[in-house]
Legacy VTK file of the C-alpha trace (Angstrom):
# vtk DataFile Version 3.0
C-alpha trace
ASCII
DATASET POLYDATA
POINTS 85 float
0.000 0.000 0.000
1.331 3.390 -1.333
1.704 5.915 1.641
-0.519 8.601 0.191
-3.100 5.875 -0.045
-2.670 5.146 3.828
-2.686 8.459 4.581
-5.574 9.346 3.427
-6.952 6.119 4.926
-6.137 7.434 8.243
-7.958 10.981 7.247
-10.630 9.766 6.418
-10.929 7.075 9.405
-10.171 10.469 11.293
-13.144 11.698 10.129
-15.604 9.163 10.081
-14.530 8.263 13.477
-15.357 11.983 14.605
-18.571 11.582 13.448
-19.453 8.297 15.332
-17.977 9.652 18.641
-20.796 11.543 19.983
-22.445 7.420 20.499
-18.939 6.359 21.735
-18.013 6.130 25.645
-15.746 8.725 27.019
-12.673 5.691 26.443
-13.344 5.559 23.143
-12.957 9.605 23.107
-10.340 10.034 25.212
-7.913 7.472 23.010
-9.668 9.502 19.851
-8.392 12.712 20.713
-4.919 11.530 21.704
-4.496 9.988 18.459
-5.883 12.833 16.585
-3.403 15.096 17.770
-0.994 12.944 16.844
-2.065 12.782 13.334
-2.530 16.678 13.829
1.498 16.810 14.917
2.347 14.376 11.902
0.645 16.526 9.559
2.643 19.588 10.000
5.537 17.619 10.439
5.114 16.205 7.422
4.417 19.602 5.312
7.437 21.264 7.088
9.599 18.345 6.118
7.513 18.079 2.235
10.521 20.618 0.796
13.450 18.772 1.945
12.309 15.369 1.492
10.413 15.418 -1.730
8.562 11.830 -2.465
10.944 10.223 -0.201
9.246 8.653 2.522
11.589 8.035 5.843
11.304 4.683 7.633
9.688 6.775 10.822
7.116 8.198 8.752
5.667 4.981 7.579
6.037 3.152 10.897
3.980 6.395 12.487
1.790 5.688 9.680
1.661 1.831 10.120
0.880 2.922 13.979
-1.587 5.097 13.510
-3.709 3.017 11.296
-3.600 0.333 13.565
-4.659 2.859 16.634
-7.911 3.928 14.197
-9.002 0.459 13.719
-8.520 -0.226 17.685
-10.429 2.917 18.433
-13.029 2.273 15.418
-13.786 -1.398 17.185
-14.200 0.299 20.718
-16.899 2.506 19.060
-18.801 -0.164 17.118
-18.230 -2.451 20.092
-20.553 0.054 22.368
-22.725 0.879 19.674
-23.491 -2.937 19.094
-24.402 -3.215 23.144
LINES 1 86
85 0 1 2 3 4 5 6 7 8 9 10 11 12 13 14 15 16 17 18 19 20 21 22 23 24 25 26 27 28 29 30 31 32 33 34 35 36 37 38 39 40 41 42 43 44 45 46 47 48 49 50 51 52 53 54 55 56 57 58 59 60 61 62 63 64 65 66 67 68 69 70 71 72 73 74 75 76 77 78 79 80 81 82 83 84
């Protein structure tokens, strides 16, 4: 999977998790906001750093990414977990 593509599979998991949260327990919105300011941080990283590193994509970057997609999927189970009960 490209990196572009997973990051804007985390955006939009971002997003559609925002939307859900207002059903979710206060768990579920804690760890969301937590991980949305770390997408938040790795965003303007990320533009700051666009310049300098053109298309190459450091090793940190797409283990943050890797990380962070696995973190949405946690936090998108938690939600659909308490909506189910």
């Amino acid at each position: 999977m490209s990196e572009n593509k997973l990051w804007n599979d985390i955006l939009r998991a971002r997003d559609e998790l925002k939307l859900k949260l207002h059903l979710a327990g206060m768990d579920a919105r804690d760890a969301f906001e937590k991980l949305d300011t770390r997408i938040e941080k790795l965003s303007q990283e990320a533009e700051t750093k666009a310049g300098k590193l053109g298309d190459q994509i450091t090793d940190e970057v797409r283990t943050t990414l890797g990380e962070l997609e696995v973190e949405l999927k946690r936090i998108r189970e938690k939600i659909d977990a308490k909506q189910k009960s």
